[in-house]
C-alpha positions as CSV (number, residue, x, y, z in Angstrom):
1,X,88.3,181.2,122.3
2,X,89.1,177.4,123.4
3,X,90.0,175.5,120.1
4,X,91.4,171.9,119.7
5,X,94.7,173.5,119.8
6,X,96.6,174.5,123.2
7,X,97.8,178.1,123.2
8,X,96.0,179.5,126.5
9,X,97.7,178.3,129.7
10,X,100.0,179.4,132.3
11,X,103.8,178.3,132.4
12,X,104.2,174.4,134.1
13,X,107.8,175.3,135.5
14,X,109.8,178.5,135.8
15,X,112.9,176.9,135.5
16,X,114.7,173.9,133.3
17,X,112.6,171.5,132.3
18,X,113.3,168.2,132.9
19,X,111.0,166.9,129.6
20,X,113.1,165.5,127.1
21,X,115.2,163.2,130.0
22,X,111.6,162.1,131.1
23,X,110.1,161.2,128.1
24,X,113.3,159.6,127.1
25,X,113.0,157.3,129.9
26,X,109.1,156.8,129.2
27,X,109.5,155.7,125.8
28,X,113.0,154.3,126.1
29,X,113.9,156.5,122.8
30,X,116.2,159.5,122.4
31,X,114.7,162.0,121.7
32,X,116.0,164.5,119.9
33,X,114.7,168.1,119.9
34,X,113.5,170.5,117.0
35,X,112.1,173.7,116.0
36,X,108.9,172.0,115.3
37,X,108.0,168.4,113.7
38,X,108.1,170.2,110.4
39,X,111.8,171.2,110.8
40,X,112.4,167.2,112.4
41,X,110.4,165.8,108.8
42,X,112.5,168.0,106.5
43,X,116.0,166.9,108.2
44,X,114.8,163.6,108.4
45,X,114.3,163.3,105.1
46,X,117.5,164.9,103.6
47,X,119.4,162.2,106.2
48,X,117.8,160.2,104.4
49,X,119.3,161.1,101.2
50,X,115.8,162.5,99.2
51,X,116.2,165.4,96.9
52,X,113.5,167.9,95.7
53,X,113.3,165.7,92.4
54,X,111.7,162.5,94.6
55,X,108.9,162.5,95.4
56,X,106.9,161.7,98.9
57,X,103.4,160.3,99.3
58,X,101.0,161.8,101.4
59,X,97.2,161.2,102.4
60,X,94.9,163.6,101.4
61,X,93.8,166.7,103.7
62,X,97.3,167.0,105.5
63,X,98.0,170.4,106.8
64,X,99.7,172.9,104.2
65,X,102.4,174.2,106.2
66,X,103.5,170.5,106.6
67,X,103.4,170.1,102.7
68,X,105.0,173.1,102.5
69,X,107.6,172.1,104.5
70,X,108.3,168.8,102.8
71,X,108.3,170.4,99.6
72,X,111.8,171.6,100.6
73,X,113.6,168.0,100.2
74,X,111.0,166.5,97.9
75,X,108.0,166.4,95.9
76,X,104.0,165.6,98.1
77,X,102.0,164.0,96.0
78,X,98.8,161.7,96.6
79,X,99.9,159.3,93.5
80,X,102.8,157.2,93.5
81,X,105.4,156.9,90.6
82,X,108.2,155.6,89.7
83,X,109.8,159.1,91.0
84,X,108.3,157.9,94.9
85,X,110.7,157.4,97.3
86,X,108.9,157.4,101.0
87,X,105.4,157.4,102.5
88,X,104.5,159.7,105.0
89,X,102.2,158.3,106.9
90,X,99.8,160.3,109.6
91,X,98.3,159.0,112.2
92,X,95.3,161.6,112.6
93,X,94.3,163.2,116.0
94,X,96.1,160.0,117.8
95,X,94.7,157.2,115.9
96,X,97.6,155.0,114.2
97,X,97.2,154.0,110.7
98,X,97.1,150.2,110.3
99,X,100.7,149.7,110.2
100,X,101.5,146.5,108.9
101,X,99.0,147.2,105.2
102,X,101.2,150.2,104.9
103,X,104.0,148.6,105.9
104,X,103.7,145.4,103.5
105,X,103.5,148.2,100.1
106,X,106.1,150.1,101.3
107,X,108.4,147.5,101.6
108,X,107.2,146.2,97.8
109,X,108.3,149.1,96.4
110,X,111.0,150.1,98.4
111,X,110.0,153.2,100.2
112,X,110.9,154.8,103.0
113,X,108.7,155.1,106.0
114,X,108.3,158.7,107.4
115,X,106.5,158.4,110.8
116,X,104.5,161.6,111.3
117,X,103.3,161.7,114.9
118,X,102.5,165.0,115.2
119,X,99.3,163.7,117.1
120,X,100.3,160.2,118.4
121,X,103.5,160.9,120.7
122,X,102.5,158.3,123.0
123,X,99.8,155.8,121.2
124,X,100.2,152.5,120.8
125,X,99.6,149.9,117.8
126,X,99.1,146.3,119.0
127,X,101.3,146.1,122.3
128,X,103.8,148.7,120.7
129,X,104.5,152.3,120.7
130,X,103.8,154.3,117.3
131,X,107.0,156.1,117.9
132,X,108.8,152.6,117.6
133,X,108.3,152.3,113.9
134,X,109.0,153.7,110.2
135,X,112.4,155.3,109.2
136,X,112.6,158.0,111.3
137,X,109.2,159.9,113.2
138,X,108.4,163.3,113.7
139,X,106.7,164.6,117.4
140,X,105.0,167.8,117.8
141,X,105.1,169.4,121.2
142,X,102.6,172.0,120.7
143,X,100.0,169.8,119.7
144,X,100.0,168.0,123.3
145,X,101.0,171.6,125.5
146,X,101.1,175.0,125.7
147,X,104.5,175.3,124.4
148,X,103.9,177.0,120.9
149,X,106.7,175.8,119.5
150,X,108.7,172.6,119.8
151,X,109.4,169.5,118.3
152,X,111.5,165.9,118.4
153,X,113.0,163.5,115.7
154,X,113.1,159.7,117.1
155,X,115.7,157.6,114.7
156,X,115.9,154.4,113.9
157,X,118.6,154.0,111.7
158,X,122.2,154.6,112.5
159,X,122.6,155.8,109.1
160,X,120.0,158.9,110.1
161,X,121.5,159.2,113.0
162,X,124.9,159.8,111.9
163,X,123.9,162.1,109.2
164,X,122.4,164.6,112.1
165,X,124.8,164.0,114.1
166,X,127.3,165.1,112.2
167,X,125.8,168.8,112.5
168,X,123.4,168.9,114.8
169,X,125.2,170.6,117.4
170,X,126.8,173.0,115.3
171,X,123.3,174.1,113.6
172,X,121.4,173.6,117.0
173,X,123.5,176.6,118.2
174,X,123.4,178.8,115.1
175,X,119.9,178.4,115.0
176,X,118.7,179.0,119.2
177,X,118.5,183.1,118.5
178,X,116.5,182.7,115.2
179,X,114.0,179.8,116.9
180,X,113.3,182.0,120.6
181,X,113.1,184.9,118.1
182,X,109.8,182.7,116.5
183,X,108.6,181.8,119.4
184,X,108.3,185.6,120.7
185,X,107.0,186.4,117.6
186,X,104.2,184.1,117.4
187,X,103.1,184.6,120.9
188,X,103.1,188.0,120.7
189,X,100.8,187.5,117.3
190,X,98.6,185.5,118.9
191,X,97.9,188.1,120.9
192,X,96.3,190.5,118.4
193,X,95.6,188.4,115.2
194,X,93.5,191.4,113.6
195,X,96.2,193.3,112.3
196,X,97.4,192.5,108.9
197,X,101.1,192.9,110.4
198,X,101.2,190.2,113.1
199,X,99.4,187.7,109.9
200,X,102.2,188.4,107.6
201,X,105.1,187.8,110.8
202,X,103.2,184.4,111.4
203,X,103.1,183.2,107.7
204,X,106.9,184.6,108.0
205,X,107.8,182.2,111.2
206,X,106.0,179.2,109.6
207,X,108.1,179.8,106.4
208,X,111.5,179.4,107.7
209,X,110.5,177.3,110.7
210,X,111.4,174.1,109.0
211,X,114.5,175.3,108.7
212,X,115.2,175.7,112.3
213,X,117.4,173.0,114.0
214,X,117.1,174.5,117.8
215,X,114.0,174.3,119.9
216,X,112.8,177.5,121.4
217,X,114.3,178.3,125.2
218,X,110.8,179.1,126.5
219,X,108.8,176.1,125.3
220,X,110.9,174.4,128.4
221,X,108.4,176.5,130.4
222,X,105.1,174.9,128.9
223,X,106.5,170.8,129.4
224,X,105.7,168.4,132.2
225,X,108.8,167.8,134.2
226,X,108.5,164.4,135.0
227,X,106.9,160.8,133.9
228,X,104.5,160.9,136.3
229,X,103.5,164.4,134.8
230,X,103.7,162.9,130.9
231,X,100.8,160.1,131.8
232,X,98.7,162.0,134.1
233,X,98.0,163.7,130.7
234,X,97.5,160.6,128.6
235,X,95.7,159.0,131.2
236,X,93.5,162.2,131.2
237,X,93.1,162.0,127.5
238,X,92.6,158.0,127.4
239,X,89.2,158.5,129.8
240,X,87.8,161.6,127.6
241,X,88.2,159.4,125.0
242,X,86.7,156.3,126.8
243,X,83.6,158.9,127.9
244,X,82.9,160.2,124.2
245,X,83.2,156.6,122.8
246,X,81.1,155.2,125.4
247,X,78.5,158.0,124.1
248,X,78.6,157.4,120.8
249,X,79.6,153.7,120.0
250,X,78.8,153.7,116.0
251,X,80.2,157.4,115.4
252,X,83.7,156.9,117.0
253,X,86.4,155.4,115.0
254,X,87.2,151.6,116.1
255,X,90.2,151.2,118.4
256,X,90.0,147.5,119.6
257,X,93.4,147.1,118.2
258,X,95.3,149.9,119.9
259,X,96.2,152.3,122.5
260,X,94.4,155.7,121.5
261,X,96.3,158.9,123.5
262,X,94.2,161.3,121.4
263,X,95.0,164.6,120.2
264,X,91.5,165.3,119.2
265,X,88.2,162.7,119.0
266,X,86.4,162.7,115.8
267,X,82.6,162.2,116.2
268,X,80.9,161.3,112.5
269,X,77.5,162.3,111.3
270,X,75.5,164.5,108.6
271,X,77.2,167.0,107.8
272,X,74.7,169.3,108.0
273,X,73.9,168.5,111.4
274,X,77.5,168.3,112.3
275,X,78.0,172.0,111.4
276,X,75.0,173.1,113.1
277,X,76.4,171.1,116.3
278,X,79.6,172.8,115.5
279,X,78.0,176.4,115.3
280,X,75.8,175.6,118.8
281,X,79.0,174.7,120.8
282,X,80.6,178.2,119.7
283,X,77.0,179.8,121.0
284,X,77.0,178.4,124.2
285,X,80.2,177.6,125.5
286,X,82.9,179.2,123.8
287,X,84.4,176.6,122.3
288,X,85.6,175.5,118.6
289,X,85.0,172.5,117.8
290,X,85.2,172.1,113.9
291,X,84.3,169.5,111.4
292,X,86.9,168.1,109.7
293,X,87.9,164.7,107.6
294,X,88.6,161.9,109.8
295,X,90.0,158.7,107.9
296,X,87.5,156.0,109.4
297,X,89.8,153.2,107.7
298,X,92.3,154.4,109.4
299,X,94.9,153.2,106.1
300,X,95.7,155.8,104.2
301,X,96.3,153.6,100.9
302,X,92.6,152.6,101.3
303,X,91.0,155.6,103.5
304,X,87.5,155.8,104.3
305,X,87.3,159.9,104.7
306,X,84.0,161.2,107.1
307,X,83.0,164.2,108.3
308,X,83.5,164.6,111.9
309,X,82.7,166.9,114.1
310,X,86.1,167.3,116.6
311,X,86.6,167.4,120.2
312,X,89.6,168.8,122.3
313,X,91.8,167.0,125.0
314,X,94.4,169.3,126.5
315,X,94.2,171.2,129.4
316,X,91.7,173.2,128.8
317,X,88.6,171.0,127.6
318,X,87.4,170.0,130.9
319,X,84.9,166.9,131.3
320,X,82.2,169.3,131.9
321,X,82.4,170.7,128.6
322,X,83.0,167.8,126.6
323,X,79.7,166.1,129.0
324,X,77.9,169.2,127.2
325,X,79.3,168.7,123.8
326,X,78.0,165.3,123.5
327,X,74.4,166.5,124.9
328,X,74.4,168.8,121.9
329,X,75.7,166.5,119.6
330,X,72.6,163.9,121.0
331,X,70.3,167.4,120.1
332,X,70.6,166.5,115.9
């Protein structure tokens, strides 16, 4: 089954990918590559100098493998203290947060910025790139391609930068076994998600993943090669979200002050009749499309938390589908 997530498609390139030299040059950024964005947070953060007794803010309804994974350098939490030490800040399916209201508290109490975009590798905030802001940030391959696995750490700080540095290399190759080993365990997984053995590898994999330093030898397979390749995708992604917006002006979060390269489109509503939408789409196309909490506010010190019913933009979701996705959605 289709799902907002890209797992089903065949490999881009056979060969060495030429993706982290083209994005690189796209976003004028090194990029470094990771295991995941999890593994890119928790190295981030120890760089950083936080410890397991600090503590890290977080918006509500984040992912628990990615709290799981910061609780290995320091302590999530929803309510800051005097123990609070950085903000992790999320911008949802694409959409960056309101920077510069996050910006302005963290700053008053002294806390570093941990830019998670996990779903916003190439939006843009006001003229400038997401990926061009906070501490450090986080990117998650998997969420954009059919790669599985893979991840990037953009720092801003020399300081950060040194403290990888200093090991990267070392743990980048005592790790590559251990992360293609992952990789070919989650694919095969994937594959047959009914057997109580292939659950308990993939909890396994996601457990120790944030560990992982190297990025997997096959996910070079699933990556466009060149720039050209990289916005032919957002472009792609820009227009479905242009098309859904266009269809539902008052239920699609406002964007006038930014560059949207979604991961997914929210779509509020009732919930009620969002999950029977939701249910319908499964029916008679194939397709998940869940409903899930989409922070309208888009400021995650002051969110604004709906129920949305979520829509797709890799590969996969063609503009056919999402056409008939909105015509159900218009069905309520």
């Amino acid at each position: 089954m289709v799902t907002i997530y890209p797992t089903c498609a065949v490999e881009m390139n056979r060969k060495n990918s030429h993706f982290f030299e083209a994005l690189s040059e796209l976003t004028r950024l090194r990029i470094i590559p990771f295991s995941s964005a999890r593994g890119a947070l928790v190295y981030g953060l120890r760089a950083l100098g936080v410890e397991r007794m600090d503590e890290i803010l977080v918006p509500p309804f984040l992912a628990h493998c990615v709290t799981s994974a910061l609780g290995r350098t320091a302590f999530p939490t929803m309510t800051p203290s005097r123990r609070t030490r950085a903000i992790l800040v999320f911008h949802q399916f694409g959409y960056p947060q309101r920077i510069e209201h996050i910006e302005k508290v963290a700053f008053e109490n002294e806390w570093f910025i941990v830019n998670d975009c996990a779903h916003a590798m190439l939006s843009g905030y006001r003229g400038k790139m997401v990926l061009n802001w906070g501490d450090f940030a986080a990117l998650s391959f998997s969420k954009f391609y059919p790669c599985n696995l893979g991840g990037g750490l953009v720092v801003r700080s020399s300081k950060i930068q040194k403290s990888i540095e200093d090991n990267f290399e070392e743990l980048k190759t005592k790790h590559a076994k251990l992360a293609n080993r992952a990789y070919e365990i989650l694919l095969r997984a994937r594959e047959n998600l009914s057997e109580i053995q292939e659950q308990f590898e993939i909890d396994a994999v996601y457990g120790y993943l944030p560990e992982l330093v190297a990025c997997p030898s096959q996910v070079l397979a699933f990556l466009p090669d060149t720039i050209q390749e990289i916005q032919q995708d957002a472009n792609r992604r820009r227009d479905l979200f242009k098309f859904v917006q266009a269809c539902f002006p008052d239920r699609v979060p406002d964007a006038t002050d930014c560059d949207v390269v979604p991961f997914a489109i929210p779509v509020a509503g009732e919930a009620s009749q969002l999950e029977w939408a939701s249910l319908e789409i499964k029916k008679r196309l194939g397709i998940e499309a869940p409903v899930l909490h989409f922070d309208f506010s888009r400021n995650m010190l002051r969110p604004d938390y709906r129920k949305s019913l979520v829509i797709g933009c890799h590969g996969e979701w063609t503009e056919e589908w999402v056409t008939a996705i909105c015509e159900i959605l218009n069905e309520e």
